[in-house]
C-alpha positions in Angstrom: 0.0 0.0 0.0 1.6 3.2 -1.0 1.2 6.9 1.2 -1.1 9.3 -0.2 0.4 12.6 -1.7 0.7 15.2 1.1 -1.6 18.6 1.2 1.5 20.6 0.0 2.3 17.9 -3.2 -1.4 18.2 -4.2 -1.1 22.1 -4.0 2.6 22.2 -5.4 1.3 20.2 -8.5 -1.8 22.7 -9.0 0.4 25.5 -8.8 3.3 24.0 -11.3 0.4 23.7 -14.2 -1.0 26.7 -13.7 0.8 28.3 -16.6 0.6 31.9 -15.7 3.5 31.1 -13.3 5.4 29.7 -15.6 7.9 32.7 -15.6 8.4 32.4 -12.5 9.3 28.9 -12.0 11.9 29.4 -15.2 13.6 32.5 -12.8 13.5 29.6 -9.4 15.4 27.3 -11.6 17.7 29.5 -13.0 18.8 30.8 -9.6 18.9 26.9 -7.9 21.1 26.5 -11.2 23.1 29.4 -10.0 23.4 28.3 -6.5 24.2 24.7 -7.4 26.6 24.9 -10.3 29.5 26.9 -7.6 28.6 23.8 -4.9 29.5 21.1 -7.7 32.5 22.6 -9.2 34.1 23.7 -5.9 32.6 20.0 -4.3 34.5 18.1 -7.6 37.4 20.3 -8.8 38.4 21.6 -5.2 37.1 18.8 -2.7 36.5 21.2 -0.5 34.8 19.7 3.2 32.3 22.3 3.0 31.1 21.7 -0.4 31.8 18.0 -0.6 29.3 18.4 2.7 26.6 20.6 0.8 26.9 18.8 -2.0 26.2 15.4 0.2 23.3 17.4 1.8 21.6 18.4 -1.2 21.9 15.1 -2.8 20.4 12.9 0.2 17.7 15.8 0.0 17.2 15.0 -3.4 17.3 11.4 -3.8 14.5 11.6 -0.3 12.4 13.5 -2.4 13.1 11.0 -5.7 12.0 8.0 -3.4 9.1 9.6 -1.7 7.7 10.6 -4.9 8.1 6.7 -6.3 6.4 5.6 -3.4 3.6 7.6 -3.3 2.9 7.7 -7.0 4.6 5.0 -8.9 6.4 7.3 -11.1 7.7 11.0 -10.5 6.0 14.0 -10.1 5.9 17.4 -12.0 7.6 18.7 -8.5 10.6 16.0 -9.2 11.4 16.4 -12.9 12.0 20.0 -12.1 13.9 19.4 -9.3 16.2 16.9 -11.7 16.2 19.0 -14.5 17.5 21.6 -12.3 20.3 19.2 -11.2 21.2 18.3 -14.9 21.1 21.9 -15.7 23.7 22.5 -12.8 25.4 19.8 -13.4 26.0 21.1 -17.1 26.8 24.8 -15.9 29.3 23.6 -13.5 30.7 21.7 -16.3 30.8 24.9 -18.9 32.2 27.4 -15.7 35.2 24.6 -15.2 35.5 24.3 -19.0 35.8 28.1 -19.6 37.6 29.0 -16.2 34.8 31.1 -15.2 34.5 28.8 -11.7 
């Protein structure tokens, strides 16, 4: 028997399709980008404690959310295919800030 989807993953779905706030969720993401691509490249290139530690952080948080979402639904949310997209685009702006020497 799997969980039911909290209060806030029912509302955080409605409010993801409601496509008036699109623009807003592409400015979230761009910032997490922002805030994520520094924690990778200083986390991989520097292995730096405090970074290898948010990065660790971040990650567990992420694969939590990952596993809930399987669990309650089978398959993964709206919610969680941003919140991996973001990772992939972070991932691949880390990866273009070490390639360029901008990082």
């Amino acid at each position: 028997m799997s969980p039911e989807l909290s209060r806030f993953e029912r509302q955080a779905d409605e409010v993801l399709r409601e496509s008036t706030l699109w623009p807003l969720w592409i400015v979230v993401i761009v910032h997490a980008v922002a805030f994520l691509a520094p924690v990778v490249v200083f986390a991989l290139r520097d292995r730096g404690i405090p970074a290898l530690a948010a990065l660790a952080i971040l990650l567990v948080g992420t694969g939590a959310r990952v596993r809930g979402d399987l669990a309650a639904r089978g398959g993964v949310g709206l919610l969680t295919r941003m919140l991996l997209a973001t990772w992939v685009l972070a991932c691949a702006a880390a990866w273009g800030a070490a390639r360029w020497g901008v990082l």
